[in-house]
LUMTI-238531 format. One record per residue (C-alpha): residue in one letter; x, y, z. Coordinates in steps of 0.1 Angstrom, whole numbers, padded with zeros to 4 digits, always signed. Layout:
aXYZ/...
% end
This chain:
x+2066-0440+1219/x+2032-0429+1229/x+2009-0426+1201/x+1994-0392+1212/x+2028-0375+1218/x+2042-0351+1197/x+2066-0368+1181/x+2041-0389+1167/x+2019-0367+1155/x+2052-0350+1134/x+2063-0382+1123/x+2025-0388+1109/x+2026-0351+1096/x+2058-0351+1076/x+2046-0386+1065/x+2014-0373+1051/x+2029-0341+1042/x+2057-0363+1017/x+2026-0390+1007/x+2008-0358+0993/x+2036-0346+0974/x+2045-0383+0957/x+2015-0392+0949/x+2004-0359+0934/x+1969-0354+0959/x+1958-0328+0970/x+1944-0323+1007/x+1906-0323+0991/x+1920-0359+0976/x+1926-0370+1010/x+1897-0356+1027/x+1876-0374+1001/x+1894-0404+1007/x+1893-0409+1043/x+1858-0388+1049/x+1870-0365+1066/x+1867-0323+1059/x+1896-0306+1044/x+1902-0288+1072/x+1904-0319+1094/x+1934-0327+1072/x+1946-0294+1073/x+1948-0293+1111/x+1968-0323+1112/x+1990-0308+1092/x+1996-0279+1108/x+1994-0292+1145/x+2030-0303+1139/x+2041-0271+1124/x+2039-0285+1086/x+2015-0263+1066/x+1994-0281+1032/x+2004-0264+1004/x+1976-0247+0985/x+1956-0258+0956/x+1973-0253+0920/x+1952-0223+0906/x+1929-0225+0936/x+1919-0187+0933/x+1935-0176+0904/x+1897-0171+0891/x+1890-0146+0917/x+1898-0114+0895/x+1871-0096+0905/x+1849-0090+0940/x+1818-0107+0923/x+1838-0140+0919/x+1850-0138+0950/x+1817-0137+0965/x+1805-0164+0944/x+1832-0187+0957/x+1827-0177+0990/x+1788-0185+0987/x+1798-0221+0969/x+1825-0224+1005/x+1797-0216+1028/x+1775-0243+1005/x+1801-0274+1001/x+1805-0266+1042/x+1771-0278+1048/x+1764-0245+1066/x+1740-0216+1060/x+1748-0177+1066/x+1729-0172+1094/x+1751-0199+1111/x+1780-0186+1099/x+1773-0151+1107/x+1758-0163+1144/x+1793-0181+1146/x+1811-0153+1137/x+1824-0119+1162/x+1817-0088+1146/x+1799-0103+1116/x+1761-0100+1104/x+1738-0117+1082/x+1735-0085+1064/x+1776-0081+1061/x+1775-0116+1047/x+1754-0116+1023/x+1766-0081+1006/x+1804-0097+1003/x+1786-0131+0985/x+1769-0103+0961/x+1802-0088+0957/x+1796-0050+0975/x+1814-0040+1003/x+1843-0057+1008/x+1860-0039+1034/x+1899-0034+1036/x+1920-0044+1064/x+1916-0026+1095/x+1939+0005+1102/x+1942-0001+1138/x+1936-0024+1166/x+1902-0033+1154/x+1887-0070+1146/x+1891-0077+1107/x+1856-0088+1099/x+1869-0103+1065/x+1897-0124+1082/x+1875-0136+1112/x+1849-0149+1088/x+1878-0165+1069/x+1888-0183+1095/x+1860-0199+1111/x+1858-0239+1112/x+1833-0243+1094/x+1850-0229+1061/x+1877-0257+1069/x+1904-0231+1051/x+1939-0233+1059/x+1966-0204+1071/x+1979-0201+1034/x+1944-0201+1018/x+1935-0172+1043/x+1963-0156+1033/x+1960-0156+0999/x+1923-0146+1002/x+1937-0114+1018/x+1959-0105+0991/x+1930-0108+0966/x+1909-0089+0991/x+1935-0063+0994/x+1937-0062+0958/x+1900-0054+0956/x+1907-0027+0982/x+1936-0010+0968/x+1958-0019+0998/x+1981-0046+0985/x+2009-0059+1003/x+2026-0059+0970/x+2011-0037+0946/x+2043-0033+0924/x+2052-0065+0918/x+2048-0085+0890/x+2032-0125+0884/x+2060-0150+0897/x+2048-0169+0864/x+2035-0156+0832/x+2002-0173+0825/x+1979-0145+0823/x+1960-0167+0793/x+1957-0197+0808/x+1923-0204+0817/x+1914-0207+0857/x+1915-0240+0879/x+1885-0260+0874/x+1877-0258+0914/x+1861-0292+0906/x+1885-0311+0891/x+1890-0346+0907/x+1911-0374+0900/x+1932-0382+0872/x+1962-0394+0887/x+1974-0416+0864/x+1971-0391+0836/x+1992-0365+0856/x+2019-0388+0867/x+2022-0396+0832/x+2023-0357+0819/x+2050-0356+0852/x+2069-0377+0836/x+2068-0361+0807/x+2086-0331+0818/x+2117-0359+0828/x+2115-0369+0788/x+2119-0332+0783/x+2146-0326+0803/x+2168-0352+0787/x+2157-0341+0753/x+2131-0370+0742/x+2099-0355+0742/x+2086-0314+0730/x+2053-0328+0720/x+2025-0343+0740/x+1991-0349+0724/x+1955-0355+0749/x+1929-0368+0728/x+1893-0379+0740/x+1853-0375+0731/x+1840-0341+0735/x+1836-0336+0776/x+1858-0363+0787/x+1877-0332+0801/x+1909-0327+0781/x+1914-0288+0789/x+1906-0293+0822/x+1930-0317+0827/x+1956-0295+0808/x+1952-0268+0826/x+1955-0281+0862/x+1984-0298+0846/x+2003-0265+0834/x+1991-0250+0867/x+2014-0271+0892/x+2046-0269+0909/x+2063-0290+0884/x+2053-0272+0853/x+2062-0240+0872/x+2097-0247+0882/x+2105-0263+0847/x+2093-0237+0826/x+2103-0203+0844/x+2090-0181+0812/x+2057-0191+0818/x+2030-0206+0799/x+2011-0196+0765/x+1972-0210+0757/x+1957-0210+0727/x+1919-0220+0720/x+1924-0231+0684/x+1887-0238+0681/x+1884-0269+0663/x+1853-0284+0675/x+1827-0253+0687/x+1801-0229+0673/x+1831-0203+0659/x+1847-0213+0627/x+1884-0232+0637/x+1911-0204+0640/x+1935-0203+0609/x+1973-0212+0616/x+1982-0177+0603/x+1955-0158+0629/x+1967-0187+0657/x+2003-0177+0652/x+1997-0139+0654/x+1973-0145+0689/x+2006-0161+0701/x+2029-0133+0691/x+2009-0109+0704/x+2010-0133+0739/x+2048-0132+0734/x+2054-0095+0732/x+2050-0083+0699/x+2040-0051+0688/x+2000-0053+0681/x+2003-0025+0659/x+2030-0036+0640/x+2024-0070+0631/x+2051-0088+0604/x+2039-0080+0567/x+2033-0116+0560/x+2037-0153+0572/x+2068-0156+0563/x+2080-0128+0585/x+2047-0137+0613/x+2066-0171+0611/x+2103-0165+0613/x+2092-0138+0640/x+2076-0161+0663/x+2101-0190+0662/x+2129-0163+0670/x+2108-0151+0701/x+2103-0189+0712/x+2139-0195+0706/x+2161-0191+0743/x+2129-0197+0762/x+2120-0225+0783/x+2075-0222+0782/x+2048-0249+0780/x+2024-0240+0748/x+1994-0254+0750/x+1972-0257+0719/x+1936-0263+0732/x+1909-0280+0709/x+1929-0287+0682/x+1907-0296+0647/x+1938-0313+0629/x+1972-0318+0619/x+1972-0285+0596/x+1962-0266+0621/x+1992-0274+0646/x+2017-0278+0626/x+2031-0240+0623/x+2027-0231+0658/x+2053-0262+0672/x+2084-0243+0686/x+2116-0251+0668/x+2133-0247+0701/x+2140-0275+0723/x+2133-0254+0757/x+2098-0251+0747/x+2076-0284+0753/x+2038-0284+0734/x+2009-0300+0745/x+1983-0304+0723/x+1939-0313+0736/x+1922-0327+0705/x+1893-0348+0702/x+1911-0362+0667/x+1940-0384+0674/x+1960-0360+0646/x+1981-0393+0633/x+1996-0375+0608/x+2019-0355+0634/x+2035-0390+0640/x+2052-0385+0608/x+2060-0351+0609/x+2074-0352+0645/x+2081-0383+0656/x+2083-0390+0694/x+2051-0377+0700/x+2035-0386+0736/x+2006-0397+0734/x+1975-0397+0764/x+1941-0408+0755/x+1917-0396+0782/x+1887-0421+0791/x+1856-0418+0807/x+1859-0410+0846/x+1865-0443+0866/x+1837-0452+0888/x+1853-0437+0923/x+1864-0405+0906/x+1830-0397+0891/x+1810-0404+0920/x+1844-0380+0941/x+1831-0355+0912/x+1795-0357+0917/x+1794-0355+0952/x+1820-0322+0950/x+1797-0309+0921/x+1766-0308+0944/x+1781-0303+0978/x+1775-0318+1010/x+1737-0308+1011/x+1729-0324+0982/x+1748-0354+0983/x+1747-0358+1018/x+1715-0382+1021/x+1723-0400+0991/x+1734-0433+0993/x+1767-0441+0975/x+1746-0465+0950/x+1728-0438+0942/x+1754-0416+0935/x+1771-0444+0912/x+1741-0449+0892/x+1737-0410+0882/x+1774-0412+0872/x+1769-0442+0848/x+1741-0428+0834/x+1765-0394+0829/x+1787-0419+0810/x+1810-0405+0838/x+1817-0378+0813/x+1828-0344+0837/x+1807-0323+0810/x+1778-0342+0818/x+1778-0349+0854/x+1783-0312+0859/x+1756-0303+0837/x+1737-0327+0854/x+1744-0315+0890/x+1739-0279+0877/x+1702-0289+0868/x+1698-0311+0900/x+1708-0275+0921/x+1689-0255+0899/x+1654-0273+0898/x+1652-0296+0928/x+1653-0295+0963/x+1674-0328+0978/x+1647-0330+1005/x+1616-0329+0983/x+1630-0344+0956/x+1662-0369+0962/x+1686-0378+0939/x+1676-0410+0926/x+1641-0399+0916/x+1667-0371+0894/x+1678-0403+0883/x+1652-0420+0869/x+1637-0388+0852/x+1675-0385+0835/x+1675-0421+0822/x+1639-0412+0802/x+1652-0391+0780/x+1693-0379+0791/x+1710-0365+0759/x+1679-0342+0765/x+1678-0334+0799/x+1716-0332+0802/x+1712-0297+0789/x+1710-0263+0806/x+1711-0240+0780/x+1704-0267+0746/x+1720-0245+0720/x+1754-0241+0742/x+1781-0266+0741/x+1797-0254+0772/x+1763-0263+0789/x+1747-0291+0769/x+1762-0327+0757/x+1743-0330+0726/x+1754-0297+0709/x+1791-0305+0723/x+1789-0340+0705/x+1774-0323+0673/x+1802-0304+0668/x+1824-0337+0666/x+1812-0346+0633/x+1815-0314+0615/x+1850-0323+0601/x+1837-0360+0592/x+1831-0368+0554/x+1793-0375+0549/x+1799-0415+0546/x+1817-0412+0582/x+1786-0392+0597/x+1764-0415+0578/x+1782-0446+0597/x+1782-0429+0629/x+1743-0424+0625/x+1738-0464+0615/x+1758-0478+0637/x+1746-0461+0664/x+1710-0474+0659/x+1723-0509+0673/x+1728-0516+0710/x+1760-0541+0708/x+1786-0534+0733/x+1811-0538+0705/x+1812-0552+0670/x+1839-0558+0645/x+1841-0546+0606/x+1823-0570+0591/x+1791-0565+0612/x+1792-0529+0603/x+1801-0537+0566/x+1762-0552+0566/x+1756-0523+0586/x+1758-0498+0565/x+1755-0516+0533/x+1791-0510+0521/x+1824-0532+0508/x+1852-0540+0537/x+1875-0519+0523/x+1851-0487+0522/x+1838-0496+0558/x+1874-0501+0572/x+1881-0467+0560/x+1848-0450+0577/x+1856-0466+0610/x+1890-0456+0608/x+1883-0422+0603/x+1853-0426+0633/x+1884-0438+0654/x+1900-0405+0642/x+1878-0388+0654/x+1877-0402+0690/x+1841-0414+0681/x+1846-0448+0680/x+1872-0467+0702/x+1893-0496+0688/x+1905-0526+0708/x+1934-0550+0705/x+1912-0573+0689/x+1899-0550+0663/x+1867-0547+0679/x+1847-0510+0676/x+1831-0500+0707/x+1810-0465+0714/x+1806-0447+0743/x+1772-0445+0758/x+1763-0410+0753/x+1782-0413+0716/x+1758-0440+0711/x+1725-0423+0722/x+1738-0390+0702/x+1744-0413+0672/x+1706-0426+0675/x+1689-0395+0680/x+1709-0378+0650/x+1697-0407+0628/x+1663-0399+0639/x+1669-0367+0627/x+1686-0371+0600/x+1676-0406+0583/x+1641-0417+0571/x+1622-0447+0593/x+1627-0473+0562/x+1665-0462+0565/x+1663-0468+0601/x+1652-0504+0598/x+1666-0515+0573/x+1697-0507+0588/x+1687-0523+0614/x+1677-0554+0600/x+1710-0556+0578/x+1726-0557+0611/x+1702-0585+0626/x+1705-0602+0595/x+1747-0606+0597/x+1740-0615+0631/x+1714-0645+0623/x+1728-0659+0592/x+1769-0656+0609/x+1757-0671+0641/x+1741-0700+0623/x+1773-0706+0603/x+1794-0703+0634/x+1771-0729+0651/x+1770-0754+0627/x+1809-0754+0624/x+1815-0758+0662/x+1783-0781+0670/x+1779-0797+0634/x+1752-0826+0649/x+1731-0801+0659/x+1698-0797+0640/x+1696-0771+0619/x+1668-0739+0612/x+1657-0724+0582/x+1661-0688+0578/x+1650-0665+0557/x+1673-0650+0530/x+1697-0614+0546/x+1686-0584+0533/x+1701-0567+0502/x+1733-0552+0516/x+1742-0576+0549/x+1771-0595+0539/x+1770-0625+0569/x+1803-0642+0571/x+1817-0678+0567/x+1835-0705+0585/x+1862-0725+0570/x+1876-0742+0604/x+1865-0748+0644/x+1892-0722+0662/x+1878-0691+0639/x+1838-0698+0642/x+1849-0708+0678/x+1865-0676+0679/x+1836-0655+0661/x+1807-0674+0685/x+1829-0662+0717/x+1835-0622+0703/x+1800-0619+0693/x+1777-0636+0715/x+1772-0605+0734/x+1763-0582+0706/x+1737-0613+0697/x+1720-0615+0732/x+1720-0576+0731/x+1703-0580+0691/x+1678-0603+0708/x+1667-0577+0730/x+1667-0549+0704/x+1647-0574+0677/x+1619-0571+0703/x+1621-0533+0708/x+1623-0524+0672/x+1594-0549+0656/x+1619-0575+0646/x+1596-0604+0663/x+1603-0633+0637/x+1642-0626+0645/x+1645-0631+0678/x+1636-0669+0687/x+1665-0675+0659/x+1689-0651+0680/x+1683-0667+0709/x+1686-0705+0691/x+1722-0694+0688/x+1729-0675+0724/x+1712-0709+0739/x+1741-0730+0740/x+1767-0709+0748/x+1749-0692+0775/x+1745-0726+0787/x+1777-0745+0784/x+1787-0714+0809/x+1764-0719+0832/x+1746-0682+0827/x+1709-0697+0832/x+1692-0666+0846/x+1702-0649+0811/x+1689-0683+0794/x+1654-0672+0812/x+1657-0641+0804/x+1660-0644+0766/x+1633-0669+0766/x+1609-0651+0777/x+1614-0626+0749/x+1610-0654+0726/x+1580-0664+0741/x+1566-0635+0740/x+1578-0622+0703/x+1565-0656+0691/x+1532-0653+0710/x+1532-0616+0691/x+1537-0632+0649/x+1517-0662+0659/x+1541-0683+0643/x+1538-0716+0662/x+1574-0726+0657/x+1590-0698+0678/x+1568-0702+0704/x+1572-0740+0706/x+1609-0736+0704/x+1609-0707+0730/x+1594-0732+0755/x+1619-0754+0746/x+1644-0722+0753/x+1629-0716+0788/x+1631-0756+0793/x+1668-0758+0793/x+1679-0740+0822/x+1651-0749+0841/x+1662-0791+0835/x+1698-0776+0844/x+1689-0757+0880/x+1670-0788+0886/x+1631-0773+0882/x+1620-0803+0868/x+1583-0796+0872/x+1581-0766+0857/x+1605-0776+0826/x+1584-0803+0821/x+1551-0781+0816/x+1574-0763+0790/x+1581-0794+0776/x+1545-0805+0771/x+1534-0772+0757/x+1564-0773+0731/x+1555-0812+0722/x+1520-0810+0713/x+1527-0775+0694/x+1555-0797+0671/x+1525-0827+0669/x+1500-0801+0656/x+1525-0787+0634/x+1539-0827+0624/x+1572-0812+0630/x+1593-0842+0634/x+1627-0827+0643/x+1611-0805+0672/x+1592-0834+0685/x+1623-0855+0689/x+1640-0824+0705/x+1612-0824+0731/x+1617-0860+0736/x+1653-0859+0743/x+1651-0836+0771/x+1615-0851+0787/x+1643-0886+0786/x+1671-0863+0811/x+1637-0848+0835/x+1630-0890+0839/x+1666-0899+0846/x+1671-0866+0868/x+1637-0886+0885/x+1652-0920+0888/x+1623-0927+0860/x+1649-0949+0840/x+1625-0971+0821/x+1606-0941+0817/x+1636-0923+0803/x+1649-0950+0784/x+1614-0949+0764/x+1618-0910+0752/x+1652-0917+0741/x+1639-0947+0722/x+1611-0930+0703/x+1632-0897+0694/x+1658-0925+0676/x+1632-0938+0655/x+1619-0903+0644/x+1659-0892+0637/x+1663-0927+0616/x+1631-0919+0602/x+1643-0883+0588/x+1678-0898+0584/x+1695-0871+0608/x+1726-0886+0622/x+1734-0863+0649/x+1700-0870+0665/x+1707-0907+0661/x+1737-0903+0679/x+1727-0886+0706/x+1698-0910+0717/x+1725-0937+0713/x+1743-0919+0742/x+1714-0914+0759/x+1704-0953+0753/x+1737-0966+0766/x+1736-0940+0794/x+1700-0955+0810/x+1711-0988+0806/x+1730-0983+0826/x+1717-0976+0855/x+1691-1002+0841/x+1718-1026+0853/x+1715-1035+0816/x+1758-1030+0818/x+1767-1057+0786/x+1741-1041+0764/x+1751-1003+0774/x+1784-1004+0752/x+1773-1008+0717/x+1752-0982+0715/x+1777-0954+0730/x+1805-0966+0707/x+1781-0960+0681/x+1773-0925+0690/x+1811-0917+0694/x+1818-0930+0664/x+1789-0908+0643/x+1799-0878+0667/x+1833-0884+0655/x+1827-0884+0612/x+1807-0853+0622/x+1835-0835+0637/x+1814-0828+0667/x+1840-0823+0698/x+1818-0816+0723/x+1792-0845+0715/x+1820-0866+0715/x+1832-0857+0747/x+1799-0862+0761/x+1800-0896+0749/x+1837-0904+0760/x+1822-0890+0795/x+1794-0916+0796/x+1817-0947+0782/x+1837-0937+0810/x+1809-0941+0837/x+1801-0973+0821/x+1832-0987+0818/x+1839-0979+0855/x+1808-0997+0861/x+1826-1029+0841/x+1851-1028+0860/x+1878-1014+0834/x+1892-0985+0859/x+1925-0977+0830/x+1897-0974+0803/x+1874-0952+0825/x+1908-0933+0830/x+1914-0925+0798/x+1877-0919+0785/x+1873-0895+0812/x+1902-0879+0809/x+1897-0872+0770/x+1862-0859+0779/x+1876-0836+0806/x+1902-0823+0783/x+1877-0813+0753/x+1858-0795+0782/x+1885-0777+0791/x+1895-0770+0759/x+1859-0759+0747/x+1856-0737+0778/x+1827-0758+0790/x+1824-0750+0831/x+1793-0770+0837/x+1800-0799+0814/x+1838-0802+0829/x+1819-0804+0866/x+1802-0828+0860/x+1830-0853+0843/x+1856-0845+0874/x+1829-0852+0895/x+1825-0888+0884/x+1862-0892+0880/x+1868-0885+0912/x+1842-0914+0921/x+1870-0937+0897/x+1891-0923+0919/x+1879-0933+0952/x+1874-0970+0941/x+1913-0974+0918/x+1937-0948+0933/x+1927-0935+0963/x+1909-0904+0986/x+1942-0882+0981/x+1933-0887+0941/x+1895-0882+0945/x+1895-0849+0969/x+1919-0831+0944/x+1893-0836+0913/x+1864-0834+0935/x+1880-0800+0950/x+1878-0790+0917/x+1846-0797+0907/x+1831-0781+0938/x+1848-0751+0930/x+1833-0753+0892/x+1797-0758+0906/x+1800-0735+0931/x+1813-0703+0907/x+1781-0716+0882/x+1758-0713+0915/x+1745-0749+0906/x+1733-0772+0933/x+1754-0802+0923/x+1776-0782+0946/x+1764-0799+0975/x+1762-0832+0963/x+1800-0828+0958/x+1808-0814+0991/x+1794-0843+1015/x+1814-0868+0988/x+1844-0846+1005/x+1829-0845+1038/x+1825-0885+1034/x+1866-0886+1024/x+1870-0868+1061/x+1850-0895+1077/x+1855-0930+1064/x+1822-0953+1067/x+1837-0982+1091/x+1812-1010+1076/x+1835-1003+1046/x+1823-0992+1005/x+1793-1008+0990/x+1796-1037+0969/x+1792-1027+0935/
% end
């Protein structure tokens, strides 16, 4: 079959015809997605005789001939076209005529004989990209405006006359629809008359109920229509009462306005009677609570509820059990950019680049509210070619909660007010957490952080972050792990800045540093117990840091938090915490290490430095030298880790700090063997295991004993090489240090592969790979597999030594480490045997 034939152009129109249908998309949804104009998809529709059923709602809005100019004005906009164009394009149509329909004036009313209909030829024009049926229900609402009707008698196919209009914006959503879709099969079969949506202010809850209760499905299954109530719960009015509620609905539902029941009782047996035989979908729009709902449910079964909230209104669960529930999110990343780009139309967004588009969305919070405030302002006060959207951007990200605003005391129109009115059912030790909490910029936290947070017992804090999570303003993880949303966070800030005193402010603050200093030392010295340790000052009245009984829990705690601390390290620096943050970063080092992140290593080294140089406390900026040293040693920038090294010694000589002059020593020994400078080496790691037996430290004993053994080495100094490790495992071992141990079982296995012993090797390396593993240890792991592969090669085999190379290749190559290559020709050398035959060892 030829693919231009007929037949194949109806097989692909019924095709995309039924693909629109299951999957719930519109043709705007697939325009967007294949970049193409509606129209475009329209025609290939219609070119095989199957028309694209119209929008849901698409012009329900247009009640009046001012609307409908203003949506023809947005057409002629999103088209990418101007008036003059379109007139010029046009037969029998002016500038002039144009521009008095946009105003609204002068709509004229079909022709009354063989004469062009102005209206219907501007309708149709390409450019508008507007379907037959669209057309045609543009001329009813035209005719309407007219008094010429095609059917002025005849009533609304579906009662919905208080239903609020189509957002003409709304994009995405699918998987919330498909799961309200399915909601009407529960309904059907009897299991579900309740459905709750619950989200932060502006994450679009009414929008998405009302295109929702607006489609085919909700149509057919409910043939007495649809009832909306605003109930009022979070805006500048005072929440409606149930009793007031349940007469708005009555009144919806027939009843005499004059005569209203003589009291509840009657108002309340009255409604339920109306409700009862009907099959409706009630929706109860910005719900405050439970008390609020509860009297307005139908008793009938017919009837289905769905209720928009931004509390989650647990106690229904009890009350009626069953409940569906949908908590709405934050746009995903395609469907906020999709909104932006529909917001500002193809002018505006036209020369932006997609990255650009993404990065006004994020800093939206890909909140709808907020990125159509924010296109509003765009429209209103630049001009794309003067002024493009990423300069928008950066002006938004100075000060957003502020500029996302177009009228600042109007919630429909500003975030800020719309978030204020969150926290007006909160108690004031909810709000007070909100405010506190918000100060700090961790991505998420847990209850015993914000316990030291706010200065208050478990059990009380528990109950203020449950009551947050209520709310919607706090979000709550498997884990247990809080997290805000961005804007929530920045709202929260700026409301403690208005609402809490500067000393409150930092010593919140601090309490929160403090849990975070004095918990990530205790953490540390569970899992690395060798490891020297620092002296911190006592936490602040209030901070509660916790303790570690075992490995798995600090373990545990070290991998949940070490986010929040690296973000902690930043904030220190922002805030005037300088003394804090080279003792942050003391704890992020090793982690951040271990998994090979050395750019972030940098990164928070520099801040040390920095902060350190800022106190003048010679310490943290020795030690942050020492902190920009140890990814440099790792990427192989010897040189410059060196001249860190050198700066960080003589500040610990000046200081007669013995433990940070041994530190220094212990790296400046791996720069000499990363040289071939073994003597050299072997010298540092000599002198730092005097000054640890000096001070009596074990773990710095036993570290220079691996390092001692591990030169010799390659000192050819084999016999002598094996005391010395066996002494360092054995110290690592009564410390309960797994991953010194490891490192040690990894160099008694290089040794005793040099001895000869390939089934001792074996083992020790395979115990050292196994803690890595275990530990989560990338680059350490890498390193092991990459010398057991070399056992490999010389007991068992090539087969034996590819398969563990292959894997430490893959290792080195996710960290971005340059061992990489050393790796891949020991692979390349497997391919190509040498034909002299190995080296003699």
């Amino acid at each position: 079959m030829h693919p231009g034939s007929p037949d194949t152009a109806a097989r692909f129109a019924a095709w995309l015809a039924t693909h629109l249908e299951r999957h719930r998309l519109t043709v705007a949804d697939v325009a967007r997605d294949l970049r193409v104009s509606p129209g475009q998809v329209r025609g290939w529709l219609a070119a095989a005789g199957v028309q694209a059923a119209p929008e849901p709602g698409e012009f329900d809005h247009l009640d009046t001939p001012v609307k409908l100019g203003a949506w023809l004005r947005a057409r002629i906009a999103d088209a990418g076209t101007s008036v003059r164009e379109l007139a010029e394009s046009t037969p029998d149509v002016s500038m002039s005529t144009v521009y008095n329909w946009i105003k609204g004036e002068h709509l004229p009313p079909p022709p009354a004989v063989d004469e062009p209909d102005r209206f219907d030829l501007l309708l149709s024009s390409p450019a508008l990209g507007l379907g037959l049926q669209q057309r045609v229900q543009l001329d009813e609402i035209r005719r309407r405006f007219t008094g010429t009707s095609l059917h002025p008698d005849t009533a609304p196919e579906w009662d919905a006359r208080s239903l609020p209009a189509a957002s003409r914006a709304f994009t995405g959503r699918r998987p919330a629809l498909r799961r309200l879709d399915r909601l009407l099969a529960d309904h059907g079969r009897g299991d579900a008359v309740l459905a709750i949506v619950t989200g932060i202010g502006g994450v679009g809850k009414t929008a998405l109920a009302v295109r929702w209760a607006r489609s085919a499905q909700v149509r057919s299954t409910f043939p007495d229509g649809c009832l909306h109530l605003d109930l009022q719960g979070y805006s500048a009015d005072a929440p409606v009462d149930p009793a007031t509620a349940r007469l708005r609905l009555l009144y919806q539902l027939g009843a005499d306005p004059h005569r209203p029941p003589p009291d509840p009782e009657a108002q309340a047996a009255l409604y339920q009677r109306m409700l009862t035989g009907r099959r409706l979908l009630l929706v109860l729009d910005n719900a405050r609570d439970e008390t609020q709902v509860r009297p307005l449910l139908p008793a009938d079964p017919g009837c289905l509820t769905l209720v928009t909230s931004r509390a989650r209104l647990s106690g229904l669960d009890v009350t009626s059990p069953g409940i569906t529930r949908l908590d709405l999110d934050a746009l995903t990343e395609t469907e906020a950019a999709a909104l932006l780009r529909e917001l500002l139309g193809r002018l505006a967004a036209g020369p932006a680049t997609d990255e650009e588009v993404r990065a006004l969305a994020d800093l939206c919070g890909r909140l709808p509210l907020a990125l159509q405030i924010a296109a509003a302002n765009y429209l209103t006060h630049h001009h794309p070619q003067r002024h493009p959207l990423a300069a928008y951007t950066a002006e938004l990200a100075a000060d957003r909660l502020g500029e996302l605003a177009i009228d600042p005391a109007d919630p429909a129109t500003a975030v800020t007010p719309t978030l204020d009115h969150s926290l007006r059912h909160l108690g004031a030790a909810a709000q007070r957490a909100y405010r506190l909490l918000g100060l700090h910029r961790a991505p998420d936290f847990a209850e015993a952080w914000a316990a030291s947070v706010i200065a208050e017992p478990r059990e009380r804090t528990r109950a203020v972050l449950g009551e947050l999570v209520q709310a919607n303003l706090l979000t709550l993880d498997q884990r247990g792990r809080y997290a805000f949303h961005d804007l929530l966070r920045d709202h929260a800030a700026a409301l403690a800045a208005r609402t809490d005193d500067a000393h409150e402010r930092r010593a919140a603050i601090g309490r929160g540093l403090d849990h975070w200093r004095h918990s990530g030392f205790a953490a540390t010295m569970v899992v690395e117990p060798s490891r020297d340790r620092i002296t911190l000052d006592p936490a602040a009245p209030g901070a509660a840091p916790e303790r570690f009984d075992d490995f798995d829990t600090a373990k545990q705690w070290i991998e949940d938090e070490l986010e929040g601390v690296v973000a902690a390290s930043v904030h220190a620096t922002e805030t005037g915490f300088d003394a804090y943050v080279w003792q942050l970063v003391w704890f992020c080092g090793n982690p951040l290490g271990q998994r090979g992140q050395w750019n972030r290593l940098v990164e928070l080294g520099e801040l040390a430095l920095q902060a350190g140089l800022r106190t003048g406390q010679s310490e943290a900026v020795a030690r942050a030298h020492r902190y920009l040293a140890h990814p440099a040693i790792l990427t192989e920038r010897l040189p410059e880790a060196r001249t860190h090294l050198q700066t960080a010694l003589e500040l610990h000589r000046a200081d007669g700090d013995g433990p940070g002059r041994a530190a220094v020593l212990h790296s400046l020994s791996y720069i000499e063997e990363r040289l071939g400078n073994y003597a050299a080496a072997l010298a540092c790691s000599e002198e730092a295991l005097a000054v640890d037996r000096e001070r009596g430290f074990l773990g710095g004993q036993a570290r220079a004993l691996n390092e001692v053994g591990w030169l010799l080495v390659h000192l050819d100094r084999v016999d002598e090489a094996l005391a010395p490790c066996l002494e360092a495992y054995a110290i690592f071992e009564e410390l309960g240090d797994r991953g010194k141990a490891a490192h040690v079982a990894d160099s008694l296995g290089y040794l005793r592969h040099r001895l000869g012993d390939h089934a001792g090797a074996l083992a020790d390396f395979g115990r050292a790979a196994d803690e890595f593993r275990a530990l989560d240890r990338p680059f350490e792991l890498a390193g092991t597999l990459d010398r057991l592969g070399d056992l490999h090669r010389d007991a068992t085999g090539p087969d034996s030594a590819a398969a563990v190379w292959q894997e430490a290749l893959d290792l080195y190559t996710d960290l971005g480490h340059g061992n990489a290559e050393e790796v891949r020709a020991k692979l390349r050398g497997l391919e190509r045997p040498d034909p002299t035959g190995p080296d003699p060892d």
